[in-house]
Phi, psi and omega in degrees: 000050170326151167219003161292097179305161176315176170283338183266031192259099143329121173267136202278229165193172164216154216261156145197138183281137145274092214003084212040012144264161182258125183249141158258110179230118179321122143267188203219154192282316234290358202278332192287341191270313185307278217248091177285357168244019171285170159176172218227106168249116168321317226289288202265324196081032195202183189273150152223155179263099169266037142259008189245340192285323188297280197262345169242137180240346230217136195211157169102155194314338161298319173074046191233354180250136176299128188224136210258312181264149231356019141252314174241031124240144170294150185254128179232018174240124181253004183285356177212083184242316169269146165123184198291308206265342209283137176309348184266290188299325184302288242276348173291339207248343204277137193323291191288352182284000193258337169248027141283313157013277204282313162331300193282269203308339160287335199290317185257356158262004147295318158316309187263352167242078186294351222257344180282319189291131199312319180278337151311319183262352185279292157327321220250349167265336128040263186270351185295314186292338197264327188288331183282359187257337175284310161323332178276320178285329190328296187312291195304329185279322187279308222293016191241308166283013168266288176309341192270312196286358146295319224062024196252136185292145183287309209233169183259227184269353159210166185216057178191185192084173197291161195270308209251008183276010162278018167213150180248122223012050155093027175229137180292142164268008208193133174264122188259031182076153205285328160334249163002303187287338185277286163001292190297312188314317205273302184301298165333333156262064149109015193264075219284002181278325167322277188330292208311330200302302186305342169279303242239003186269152153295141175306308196280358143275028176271358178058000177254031189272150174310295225302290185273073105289327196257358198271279187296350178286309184288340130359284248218353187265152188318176164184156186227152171326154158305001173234033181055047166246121170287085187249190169231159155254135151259127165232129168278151173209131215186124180302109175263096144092021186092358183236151179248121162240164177231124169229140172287169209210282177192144169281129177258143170290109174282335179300290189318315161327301190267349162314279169338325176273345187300303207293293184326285203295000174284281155282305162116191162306301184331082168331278200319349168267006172321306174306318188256059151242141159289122206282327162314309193313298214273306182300029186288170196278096193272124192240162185222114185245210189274325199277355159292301167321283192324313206266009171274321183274337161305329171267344162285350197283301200290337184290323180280019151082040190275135171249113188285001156265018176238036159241127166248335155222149161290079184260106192242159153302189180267355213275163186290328213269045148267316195221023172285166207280315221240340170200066214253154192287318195281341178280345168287292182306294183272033143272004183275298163251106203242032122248033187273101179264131188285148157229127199275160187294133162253340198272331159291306174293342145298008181237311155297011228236268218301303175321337170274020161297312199316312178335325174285152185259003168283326189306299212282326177312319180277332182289340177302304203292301151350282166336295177307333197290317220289311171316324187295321189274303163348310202258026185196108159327296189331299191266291217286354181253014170287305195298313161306324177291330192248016158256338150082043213080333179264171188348145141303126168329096169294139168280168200245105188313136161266006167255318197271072171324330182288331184286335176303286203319335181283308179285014137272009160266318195282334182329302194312293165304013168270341193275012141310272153028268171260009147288288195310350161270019145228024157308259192004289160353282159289005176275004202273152171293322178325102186323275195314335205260300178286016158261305171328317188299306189317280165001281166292317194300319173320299189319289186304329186265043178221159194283356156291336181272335181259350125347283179316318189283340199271325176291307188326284226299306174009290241246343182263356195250358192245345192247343211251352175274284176327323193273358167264357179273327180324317195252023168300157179279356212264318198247164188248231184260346174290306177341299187301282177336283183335299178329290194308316192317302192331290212306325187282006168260342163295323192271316197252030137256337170295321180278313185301313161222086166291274171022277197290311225270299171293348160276314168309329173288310169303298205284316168346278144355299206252039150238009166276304207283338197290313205303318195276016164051052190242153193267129194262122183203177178268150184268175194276151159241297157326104198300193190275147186283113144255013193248311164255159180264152171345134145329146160247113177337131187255000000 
């Protein structure tokens, strides 16, 4: 931020009378070495403060008067430049010129340190929190998934209380159940991250309580599709003639697959071992691990006349039993194909990304509420055609998919422009003779009519009008993986421009809100925050 003209720069001058003469006064390189915020625009011809042109607009106790010499005018008269009294030494001594000042230094070790800047430390403590919040359940979270996978039951005849007044130099006086006990055996080898969460934590935050074991257990348990089948999909995707295509290729039942293949290797061809099968043999237990998977997908490979040293890669989600290291579906395939590079789904892992929105709970509460309206109208003609008669034509209400995020996003972009809508169908509604159906409408509409819930639906929408392009180009036929990337880049440059300016982005989102909410005669208020007082009794009434 130099402010020294060049050498070859002619210093200008200005004419002033002088008892009746005309004197000409010089400016001097030497005023720009004194006063490092002076500088000189060719542009304008005049002096300016480019700390203040930058950083200050606005001047006086208030921040209300507008200022004029050496910011949004050039100063072109120099017969009073020096001295006490001198335009320079005033505009040097003036408030606001010391705390652009001070604006511009900060301004510029922030520049030159990014890593300083304030929404940066903010991140970066942030993730400090999250990864140190993760280090903390890690522990807890294995030794849980250790015990279920034994079978050995977590807890014994007590389980609560301080973790550590039942032992004595790391030896129990009490037997607390294999849980408790696996814990401490972790900390005793070397597990200071466990030890420091449990010491230095509120007893009500140690996470080893029965509530969250069964919170994380249920965590941690098997799930099947909306139609309780454990399948799978194979899709092949392979260069044809210079173009990549991609086709599915069929859903497998993997219990049923592998049933089957147990009974084939089992009887063969041979009718005749019918007899010498054991009725255990055929009744076993179909468990699905990475290496049944794997060896499920190899053998449809091998059925369609596929030569497995031409698969170069492997895309799978992310869950472990797909990608672990020791007995992973893909750590299977590519002992087969042993030029297969795994690539994980970016379109699955952007749907899991996206699903942890439900965690706010105004989130989850509106996708909640949402579900019934939708259920409400569904499960009766009777009412869907009140709600058709008054959209009159426009889009029809989407159910909101309980495998397909993509399927989400639509349905809560037409919700959103819908709720004009539905509100007035379930005016209508509640208005029926009909018990069940206007005490329910009445119900949702209280619900449907508050300002937490169409906030919650506009941001939802926000944030979903930005993931929701991206989650369909992901599963185009088209694209490859720079593509794909790219795609990701966007969105986290979108999303960390939404937070960087949450301020402009919520509000707009607010006013939004609040001319929706004027038009639906719906009331804009804050929501309570503060529980009900328990600790003292009531003012007494005057």
């Amino acid at each position: 931020m130099d402010n020294l003209p060049e050498n070859d720069f002619i210093l200008p001058f200005s004419v002033h009378i002088k008892k009746g003469k005309e004197e000409k006064r010089y400016l001097n390189k030497s005023y720009f070495e004194k006063y490092k915020w002076l500088t000189f625009s060719k542009t304008m011809s005049g002096l300016y403060c480019k700390f203040c042109v930058l950083f200050g607009h606005k001047g006086g106790r208030y921040k209300t008067i507008t200022l004029s010499k050496f910011v949004s005018k050039p100063l072109k008269k120099y017969s009073k430049l020096l001295g006490k009294d001198g335009d320079l030494e005033v505009h040097s001594k003036n408030i606001y010129h010391i705390n652009c000042v001070q604006v511009a230094d900060d301004f510029m070790k922030t520049f030159n340190n990014p890593q300083k800047e304030v929404i940066n430390l903010i991140n970066s403590e942030r993730m400090k929190q999250i990864t140190e919040n993760r280090n903390r359940l890690k522990p807890i979270v294995e030794s849980i998934i250790f015990l279920g996978r034994q079978n050995i039951p977590l807890r014994g005849h007590r389980d609560n209380g301080d973790f550590f007044e039942n032992y004595n130099e790391g030896h129990s006086i009490v037997n607390q159940g294999n849980f408790r006990e696996l814990l401490n055996y972790r900390i005793k080898a070397g597990d200071l991250a466990l030890e420091n969460h449990l010491k230095t934590t509120h007893s009500k935050a140690t996470y080893i309580s029965p509530v969250i074991q069964n919170e994380l257990i249920d965590c941690c348990k098997s799930t099947t599709d909306i139609s309780h089948t454990s399948q799978m999909s194979l899709v092949l995707r392979y260069l044809c003639k210079g173009v990549v295509k991609e086709n599915f290729v069929c859903f497998i039942d993997c219990h049923a697959y592998a049933y089957n293949e147990k009974c084939t290797t089992l009887i063969g061809d041979d009718e005749d071992k019918n007899d010498n099968i054991n009725e255990k043999d055929i009744n076993f237990e179909p468990k699905l691990n990475g290496d049944t998977l794997g060896e499920i997908v190899i053998s449809l490979l091998k059925n369609y006349g596929l030569d497995l040293q031409y698969c170069v890669g492997v895309g799978t989600d992310g869950c472990s039993v797909m990608v672990s290291e020791v007995r992973g579906a893909v750590k299977k395939i590519q002992s087969y194909a042993k030029n297969a590079v795994h690539s994980p789904c970016s379109n699955h892992s952007l749907n899991l990304s996206i699903s942890k929105s439900s965690t706010v709970q105004s989130i989850r509460n509106s996708v909640g509420l949402m579900k019934e309206i939708l259920q409400f109208f569904n499960c009766s003609s009777k009412r869907n055609f009140v709600l058709k008669t008054i959209l009159n034509g426009q889009q029809r209400l989407l159910s909101l998919c309980e495998t397909r995020w993509t399927e989400r996003h639509d349905s809560v972009m037409v919700f959103k422009t819908s709720i004009p809508y539905i509100i007035k169908s379930l005016t209508k509604i509640s208005e029926w003779q009909e018990s069940d159906s206007s005490s329910k409408a009445r119900t949702l509409l209280t619900a449907l009519c508050s300002c937490e819930f169409i906030i919650a639906i506009h941001s939802l929408a926000n944030i979903l009008c930005v993931t929701a392009p991206v989650s369909r180009i992901l599963q185009g036929l088209n694209y490859d993986i720079l593509n794909a990337k790219n795609c990701i880049d966007d969105i986290i440059f979108n999303l960390e421009n939404k937070r960087t300016n949450c301020l402009v982005i919520f509000g707009d989102i607010y006013q939004e809100c609040v001319l929706l909410m004027n038009e639906m005669d719906i009331e804009v208020k804050i929501p309570r925050l503060s529980k009900y007082q328990t600790k003292r009794s009531n003012h007494p009434k005057t």
